[in-house]
NUBA-344471 format. One record per residue (C-alpha): residue number from 1; x, y, z. Coordinates in steps of 0.1 Angstrom, whole numbers, plus 2048, in hexadecimal, padded with zeros to 3 digits. Example, Ala and Ser with C-alpha at 12.3 -4.5 7.8 and 13.67 -1.06 7.14 Angstrom:
2
    i    x    y    z
    1  87B  7D3  84E
    2  889  7F5  847
//
This chain:
495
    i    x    y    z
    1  3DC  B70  950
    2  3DF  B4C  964
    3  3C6  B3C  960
    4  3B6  B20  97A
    5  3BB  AFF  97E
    6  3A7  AE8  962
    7  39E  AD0  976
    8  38A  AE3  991
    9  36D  AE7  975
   10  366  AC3  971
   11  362  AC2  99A
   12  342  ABD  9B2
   13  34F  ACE  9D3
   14  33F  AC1  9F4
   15  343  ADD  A13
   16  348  ACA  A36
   17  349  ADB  A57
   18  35C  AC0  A68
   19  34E  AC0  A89
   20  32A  ABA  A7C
   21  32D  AA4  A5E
   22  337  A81  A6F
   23  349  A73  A91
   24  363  A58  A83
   25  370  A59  AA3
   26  360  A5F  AC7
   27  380  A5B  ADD
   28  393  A7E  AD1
   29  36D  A90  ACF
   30  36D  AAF  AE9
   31  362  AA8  B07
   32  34B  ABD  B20
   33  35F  AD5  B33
   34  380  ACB  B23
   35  38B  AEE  B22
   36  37E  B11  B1F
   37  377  B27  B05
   38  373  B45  AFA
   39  38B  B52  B17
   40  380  B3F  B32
   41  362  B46  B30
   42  34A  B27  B1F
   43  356  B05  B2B
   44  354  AF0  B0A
   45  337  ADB  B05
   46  333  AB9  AF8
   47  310  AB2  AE2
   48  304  A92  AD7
   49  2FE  A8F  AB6
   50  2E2  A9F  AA3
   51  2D7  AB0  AC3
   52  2CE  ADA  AB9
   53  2E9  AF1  AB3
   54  2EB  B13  ACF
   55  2D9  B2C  AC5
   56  2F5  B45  ACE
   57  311  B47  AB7
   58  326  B5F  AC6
   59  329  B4B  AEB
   60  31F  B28  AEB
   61  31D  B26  AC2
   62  343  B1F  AC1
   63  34B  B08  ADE
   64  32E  AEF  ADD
   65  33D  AD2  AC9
   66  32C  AB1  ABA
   67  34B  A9E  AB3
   68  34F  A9E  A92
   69  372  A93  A82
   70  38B  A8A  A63
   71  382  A66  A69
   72  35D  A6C  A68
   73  368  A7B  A45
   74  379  A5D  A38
   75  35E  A47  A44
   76  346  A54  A2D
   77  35D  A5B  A0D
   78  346  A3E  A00
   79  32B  A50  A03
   80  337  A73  9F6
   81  346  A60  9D6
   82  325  A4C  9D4
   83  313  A6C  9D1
   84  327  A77  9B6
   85  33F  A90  9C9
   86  361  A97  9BE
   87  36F  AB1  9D4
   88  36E  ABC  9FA
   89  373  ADA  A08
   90  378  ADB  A2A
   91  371  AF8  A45
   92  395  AFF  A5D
   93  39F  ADC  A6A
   94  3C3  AEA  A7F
   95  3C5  AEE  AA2
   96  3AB  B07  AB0
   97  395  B09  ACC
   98  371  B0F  ABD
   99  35E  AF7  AA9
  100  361  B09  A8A
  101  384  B11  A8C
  102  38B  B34  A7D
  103  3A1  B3E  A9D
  104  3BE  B2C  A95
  105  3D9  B1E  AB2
  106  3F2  B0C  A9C
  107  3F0  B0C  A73
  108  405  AED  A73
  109  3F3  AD5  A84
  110  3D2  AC6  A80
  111  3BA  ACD  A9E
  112  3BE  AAC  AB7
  113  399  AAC  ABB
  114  396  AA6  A94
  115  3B0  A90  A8E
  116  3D4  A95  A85
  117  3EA  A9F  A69
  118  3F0  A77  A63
  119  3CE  A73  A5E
  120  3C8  A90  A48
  121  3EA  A81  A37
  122  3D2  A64  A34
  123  3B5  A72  A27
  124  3BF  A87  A0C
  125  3D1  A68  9FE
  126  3B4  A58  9FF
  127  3A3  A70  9EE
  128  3BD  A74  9D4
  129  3BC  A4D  9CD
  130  395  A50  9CA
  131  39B  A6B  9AF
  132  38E  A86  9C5
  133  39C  AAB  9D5
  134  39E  ABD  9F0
  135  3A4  AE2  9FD
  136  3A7  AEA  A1D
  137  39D  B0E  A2E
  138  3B9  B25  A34
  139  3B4  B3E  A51
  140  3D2  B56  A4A
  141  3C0  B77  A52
  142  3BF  B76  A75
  143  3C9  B5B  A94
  144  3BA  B51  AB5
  145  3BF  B68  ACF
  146  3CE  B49  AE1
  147  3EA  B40  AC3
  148  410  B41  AD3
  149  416  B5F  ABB
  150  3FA  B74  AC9
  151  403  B67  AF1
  152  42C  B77  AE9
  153  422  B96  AD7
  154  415  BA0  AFD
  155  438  BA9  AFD
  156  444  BC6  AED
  157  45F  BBC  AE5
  158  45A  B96  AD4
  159  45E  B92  AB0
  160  437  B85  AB3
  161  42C  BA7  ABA
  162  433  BB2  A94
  163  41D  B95  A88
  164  3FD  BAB  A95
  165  3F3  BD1  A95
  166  3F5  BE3  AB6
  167  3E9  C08  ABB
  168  3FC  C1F  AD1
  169  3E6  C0F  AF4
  170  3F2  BF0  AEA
  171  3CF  BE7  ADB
  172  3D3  BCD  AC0
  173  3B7  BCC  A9F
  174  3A2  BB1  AA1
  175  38F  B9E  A7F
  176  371  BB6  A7F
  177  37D  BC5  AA0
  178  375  B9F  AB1
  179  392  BA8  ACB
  180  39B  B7E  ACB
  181  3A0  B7B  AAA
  182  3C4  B96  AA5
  183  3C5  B9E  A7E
  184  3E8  B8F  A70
  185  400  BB1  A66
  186  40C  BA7  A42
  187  424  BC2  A43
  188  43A  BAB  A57
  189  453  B9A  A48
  190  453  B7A  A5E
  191  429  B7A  A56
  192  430  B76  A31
  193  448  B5E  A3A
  194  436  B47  A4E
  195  413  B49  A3B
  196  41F  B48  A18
  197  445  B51  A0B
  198  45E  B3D  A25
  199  464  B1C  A18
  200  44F  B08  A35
  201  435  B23  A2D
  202  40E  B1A  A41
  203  401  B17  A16
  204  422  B02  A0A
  205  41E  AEC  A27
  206  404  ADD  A21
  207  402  ADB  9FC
  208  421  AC8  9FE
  209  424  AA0  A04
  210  418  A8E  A16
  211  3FE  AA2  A19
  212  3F9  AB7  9F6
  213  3D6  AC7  9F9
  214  3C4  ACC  9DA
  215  3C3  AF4  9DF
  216  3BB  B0E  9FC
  217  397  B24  A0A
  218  3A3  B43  A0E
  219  390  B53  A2C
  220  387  B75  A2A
  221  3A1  B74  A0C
  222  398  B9F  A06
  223  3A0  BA8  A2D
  224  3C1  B9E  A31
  225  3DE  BB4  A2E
  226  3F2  BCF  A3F
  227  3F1  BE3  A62
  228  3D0  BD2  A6B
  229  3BB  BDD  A49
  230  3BB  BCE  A25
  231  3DA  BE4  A17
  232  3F1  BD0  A01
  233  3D6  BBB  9F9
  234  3DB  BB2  9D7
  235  402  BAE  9DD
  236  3FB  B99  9F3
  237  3E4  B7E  9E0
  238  3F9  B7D  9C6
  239  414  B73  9DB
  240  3FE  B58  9EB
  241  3F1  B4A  9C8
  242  41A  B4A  9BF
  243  424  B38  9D6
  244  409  B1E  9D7
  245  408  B1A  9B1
  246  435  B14  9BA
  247  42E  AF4  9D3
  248  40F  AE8  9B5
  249  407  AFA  997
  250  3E2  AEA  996
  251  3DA  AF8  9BA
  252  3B4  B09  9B8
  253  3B8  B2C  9CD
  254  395  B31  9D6
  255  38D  B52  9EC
  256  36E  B5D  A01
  257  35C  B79  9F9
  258  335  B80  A01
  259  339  B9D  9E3
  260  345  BA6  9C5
  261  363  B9A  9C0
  262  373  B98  99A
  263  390  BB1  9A3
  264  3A1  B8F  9AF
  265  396  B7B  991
  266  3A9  B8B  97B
  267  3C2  B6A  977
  268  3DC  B7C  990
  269  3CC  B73  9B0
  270  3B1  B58  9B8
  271  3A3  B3E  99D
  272  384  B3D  9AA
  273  36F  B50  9CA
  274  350  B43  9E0
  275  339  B51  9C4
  276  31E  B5E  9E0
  277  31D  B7E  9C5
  278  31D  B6D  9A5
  279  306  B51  9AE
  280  2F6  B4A  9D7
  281  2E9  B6F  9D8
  282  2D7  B73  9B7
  283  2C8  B51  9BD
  284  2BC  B53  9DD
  285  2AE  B78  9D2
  286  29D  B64  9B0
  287  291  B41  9C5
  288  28E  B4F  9EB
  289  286  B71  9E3
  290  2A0  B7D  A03
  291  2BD  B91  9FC
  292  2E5  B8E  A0F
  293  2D6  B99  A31
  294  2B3  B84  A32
  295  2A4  BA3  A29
  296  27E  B9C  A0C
  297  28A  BA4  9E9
  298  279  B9D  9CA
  299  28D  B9C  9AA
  300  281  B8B  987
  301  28E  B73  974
  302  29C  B95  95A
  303  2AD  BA0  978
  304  2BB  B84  980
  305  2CA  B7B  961
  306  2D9  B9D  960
  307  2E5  B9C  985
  308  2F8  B76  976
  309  303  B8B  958
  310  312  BA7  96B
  311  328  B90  981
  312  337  B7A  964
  313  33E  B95  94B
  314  357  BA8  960
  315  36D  B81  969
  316  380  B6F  94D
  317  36E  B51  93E
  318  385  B38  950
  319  37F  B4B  972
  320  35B  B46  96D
  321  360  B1C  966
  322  374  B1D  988
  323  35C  B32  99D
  324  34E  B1D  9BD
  325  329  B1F  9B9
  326  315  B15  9D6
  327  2EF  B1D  9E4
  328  2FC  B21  A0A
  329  319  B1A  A23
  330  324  B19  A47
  331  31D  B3C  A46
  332  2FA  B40  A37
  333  2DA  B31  A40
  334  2D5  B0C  A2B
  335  2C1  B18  A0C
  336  2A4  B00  A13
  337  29C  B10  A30
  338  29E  B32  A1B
  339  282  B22  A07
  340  270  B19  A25
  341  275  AF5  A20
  342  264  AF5  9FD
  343  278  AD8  9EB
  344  26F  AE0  9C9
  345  27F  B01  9C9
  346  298  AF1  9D8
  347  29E  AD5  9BC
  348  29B  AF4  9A3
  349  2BA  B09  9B3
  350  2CF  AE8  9B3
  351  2C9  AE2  98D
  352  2D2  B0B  988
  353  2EF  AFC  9A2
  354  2FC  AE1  98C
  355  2F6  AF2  96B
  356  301  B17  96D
  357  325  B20  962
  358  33F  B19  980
  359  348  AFB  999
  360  32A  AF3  9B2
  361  32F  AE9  9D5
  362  313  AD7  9EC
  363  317  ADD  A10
  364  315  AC1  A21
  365  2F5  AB4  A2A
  366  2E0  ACD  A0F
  367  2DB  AAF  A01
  368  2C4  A9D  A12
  369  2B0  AB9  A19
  370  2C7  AC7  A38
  371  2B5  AE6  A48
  372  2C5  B02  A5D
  373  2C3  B26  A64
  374  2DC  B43  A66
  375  2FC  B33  A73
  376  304  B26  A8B
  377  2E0  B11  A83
  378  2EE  B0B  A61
  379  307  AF4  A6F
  380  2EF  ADA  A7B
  381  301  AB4  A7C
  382  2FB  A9F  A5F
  383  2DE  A84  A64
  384  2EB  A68  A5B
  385  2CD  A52  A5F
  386  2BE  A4B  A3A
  387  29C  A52  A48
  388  2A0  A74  A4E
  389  2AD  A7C  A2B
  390  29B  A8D  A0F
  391  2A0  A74  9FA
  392  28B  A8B  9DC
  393  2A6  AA1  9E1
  394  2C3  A8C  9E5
  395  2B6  A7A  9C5
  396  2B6  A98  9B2
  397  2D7  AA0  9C0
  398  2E7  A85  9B0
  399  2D4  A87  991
  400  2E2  AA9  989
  401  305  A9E  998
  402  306  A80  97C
  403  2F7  A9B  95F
  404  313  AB2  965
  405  32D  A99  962
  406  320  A8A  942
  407  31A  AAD  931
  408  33E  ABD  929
  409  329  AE2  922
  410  31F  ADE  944
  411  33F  AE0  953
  412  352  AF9  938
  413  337  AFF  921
  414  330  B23  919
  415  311  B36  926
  416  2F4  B48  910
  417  2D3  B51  91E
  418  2B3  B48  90E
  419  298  B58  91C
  420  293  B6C  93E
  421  26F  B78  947
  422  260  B7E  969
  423  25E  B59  978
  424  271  B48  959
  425  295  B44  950
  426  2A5  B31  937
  427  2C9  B2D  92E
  428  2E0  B15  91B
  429  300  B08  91E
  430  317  AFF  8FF
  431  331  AEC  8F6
  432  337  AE5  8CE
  433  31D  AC9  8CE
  434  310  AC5  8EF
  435  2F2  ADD  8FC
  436  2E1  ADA  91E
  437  2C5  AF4  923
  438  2BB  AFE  947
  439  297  B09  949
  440  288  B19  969
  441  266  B26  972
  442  263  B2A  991
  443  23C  B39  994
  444  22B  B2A  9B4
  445  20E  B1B  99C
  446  20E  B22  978
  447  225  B0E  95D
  448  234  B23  942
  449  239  B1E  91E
  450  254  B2E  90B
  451  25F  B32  8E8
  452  285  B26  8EA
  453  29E  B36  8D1
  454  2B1  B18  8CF
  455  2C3  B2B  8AE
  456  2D5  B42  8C9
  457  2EB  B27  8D3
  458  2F8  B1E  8B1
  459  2EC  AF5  8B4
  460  2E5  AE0  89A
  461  2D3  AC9  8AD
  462  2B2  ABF  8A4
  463  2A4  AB2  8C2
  464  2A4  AB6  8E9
  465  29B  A9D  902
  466  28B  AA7  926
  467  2A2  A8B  93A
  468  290  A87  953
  469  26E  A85  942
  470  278  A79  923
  471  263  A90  90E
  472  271  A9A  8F0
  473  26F  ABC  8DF
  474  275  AC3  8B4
  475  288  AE1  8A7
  476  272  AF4  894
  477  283  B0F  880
  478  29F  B12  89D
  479  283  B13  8BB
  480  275  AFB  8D3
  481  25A  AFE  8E2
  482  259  AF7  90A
  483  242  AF5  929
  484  252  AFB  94D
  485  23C  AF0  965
  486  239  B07  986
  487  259  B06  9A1
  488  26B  AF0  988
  489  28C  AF4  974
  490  28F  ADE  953
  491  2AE  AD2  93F
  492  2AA  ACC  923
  493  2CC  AB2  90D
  494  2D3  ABB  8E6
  495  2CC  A97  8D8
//
């Protein structure tokens, strides 16, 4: 078994969609009308900042853009270390006609209406001198229906035409049967080649000087494979995770998936995956009582310490330090709105956030209180004046940011629940003398109090201090005894 790169457990990722977070740089924004999309058929449109996001995903969602860009990025790398953020992961930045850029035209150049590969040259150095990472979003399942490859493999008889699947009417499978977005063939030779085992390979590339990425997003990591289905799968991973772990050994492979997903945390495949499974879906069941499709659910806190259980036992413990926890993305609704705006259950999932075993990530703007429905609302531009920050939320933020990176069990510790009742769940993490204890209630009204087995977790301490309140609570024949108020999540420090 491989196992992950160390260092991705000591990181704070931050999720940008790069046309929304900041525009560095107005003159290479799109502008209205520039071209058209979506086969002719939406002219582009320019919005200024901040203004509402199109309802319809599908049509306008994708070529409406806000300008966005890599220098808007490196402008505010002040302001992401300043926070306390060590890490950026980055939706698709090459060359692509939608906003969101998963219908790829060329894998080897940043999109002009971004930036260029210069400036991501420059930024990553940046980063790199700051101490920071990044990964970048690797689109290998599928292309634009508008990539060169996918304009030759018209003819029948191009080499391009192997890259895709075509039935016997000449129909080619589309992602999800979305006709402009042709599913890659990994059967073909020249495929492999080109996304992962010829030696200017799309994942070499761009781990390599002078850019050398931190590690790559796989999307829809489980859907790619042969004849325009997921067979060869595995094979195929693997071979991706070799040949990245060739160009850098300490590249993170981190894959999407909405489910399940240990069979490729084994060691052999990914490090980590979007833990929406394993993390996002049992809290948003627990905290917003909705389940993966919006739909009511109620689950209590038993069952949701069970539903956590379930989805660690079955991945290797160093897996589990290199999953990529997060409470939403560009592909969910922002978990505030989820909670109907409520910021205290909000400041309770980002302490479960930033003290539950794996890596968290904040998507950009979460916190300062950032709202947003079902995308494309949950990829609202960043509002960068102060006033119109949460600044509760963005306080607590980096409160919990500083607590994880002074508390080593918090970022490697081990896991051992304490208690898990209908509103009330308590768990601790350990690491030889260090103990943090996380303690949520999260009734609407009524406080708690719980007898605390502190014995369970083998500390000798004495004593536990309430940071934030400064209240201090005795062991008493290995217990403590604790009050969580309503909506709240406590952490408690061995002292």
């Amino acid at each position: 078994q491989q196992k992950p790169p160390v260092w991705v457990q000591d990181q704070v990722f931050y999720q940008i969609f790069p046309d929304r977070f900041c525009n560095g740089d107005p003159s290479i924004s799109v502008q209205n009308g520039e071209y058209q999309y979506g086969g002719g058929t939406h002219p582009v449109i320019a919005k200024q900042w901040g203004e509402p996001v199109a309802a319809d995903h599908l049509s306008t969602g994708a070529s409406e853009f806000y300008g966005g860009d890599l220098a808007g990025i490196q402008s505010k790398l002040h302001y992401l270390q300043s926070l306390g953020i060590t890490a950026l992961y980055l939706n698709p930045i090459f060359a692509s006609p939608s906003n969101h850029k998963y219908d790829t035209v060329d894998f080897y150049r940043v999109d002009a209406h971004l930036g260029s590969n210069e400036q991501l040259a420059e930024l990553t150095s940046n980063l790199h001198q700051r101490g920071m990472r990044i990964v970048l979003d690797a689109v290998v399942d599928h292309t634009s229906d508008q990539h060169p490859w996918f304009t030759a493999a018209s003819d029948v008889h191009a080499t391009a035409r192997r890259f895709y699947t075509f039935d016997e009417k000449g129909q080619h499978v589309g992602w999800k049967g979305l006709a402009h977005l042709p599913k890659l063939d990994f059967a073909s030779q020249e495929v492999q080649e080109i996304v992962y085992s010829g030696d200017d390979a799309i994942l070499r590339h761009w781990l390599r000087a002078p850019y050398a990425i931190d590690g790559w997003r796989f999307d829809v990591i489980h859907m790619l494979g042969e004849h325009g289905s997921a067979a060869g799968n595995t094979y195929h991973v693997q071979q991706m995770r070799q040949c990245m772990k060739q160009e850098n050994p300490d590249a993170y492979v981190l894959g999407e998936h909405f489910f399940e997903a240990s069979q490729w945390l084994q060691g052999d495949q990914e490090d980590g995956a979007m833990n929406y499974y394993g993390f996002a879906h049992p809290v948003r069941a627990f905290l917003a009582n909705q389940d993966i499709a919006y739909h009511p659910v109620r689950i209590s806190a038993e069952e949701f310490d069970q539903w956590l259980k379930q989805a660690r036992c079955s991945i290797p413990f160093a897996n589990q330090l290199a999953q990529f926890n997060l409470l939403d993305s560009h592909d969910t609704a922002r978990f505030l709105s989820l909670l109907s705006g409520d910021v205290a259950l909000m400041r309770t999932a980002v302490t479960l956030l930033f003290t539950y075993i794996g890596t968290p990530c904040i998507y950009y703007g979460d916190e300062v209180g950032m709202e947003g429905g079902k995308d494309p609302d949950c990829r609202r531009c960043f509002p960068w004046d102060s006033t119109e920050w949460n600044h509760l939320l963005h306080d607590h933020y980096r409160r919990m940011i500083r607590l994880r990176k002074t508390h080593p069990a918090l970022r490697r510790g081990d896991i051992h629940t304490l208690y898990a009742g209908e509103h009330s769940f308590v768990f601790a993490r350990t690491l030889e003398s260090d103990v943090v204890i996380t303690a949520v209630n999260r009734h609407p009204t009524k406080a708690r109090t719980i007898t605390l087995p502190i014995w369970q977790t083998a500390s000798l301490a004495n004593r536990f201090t309430d940071p934030e309140t400064r209240e201090k609570f005795e062991v008493v024949k290995g217990e403590i005894r604790l009050t969580i108020p309503a909506k709240t999540a406590r952490v408690l420090l061995a002292t």
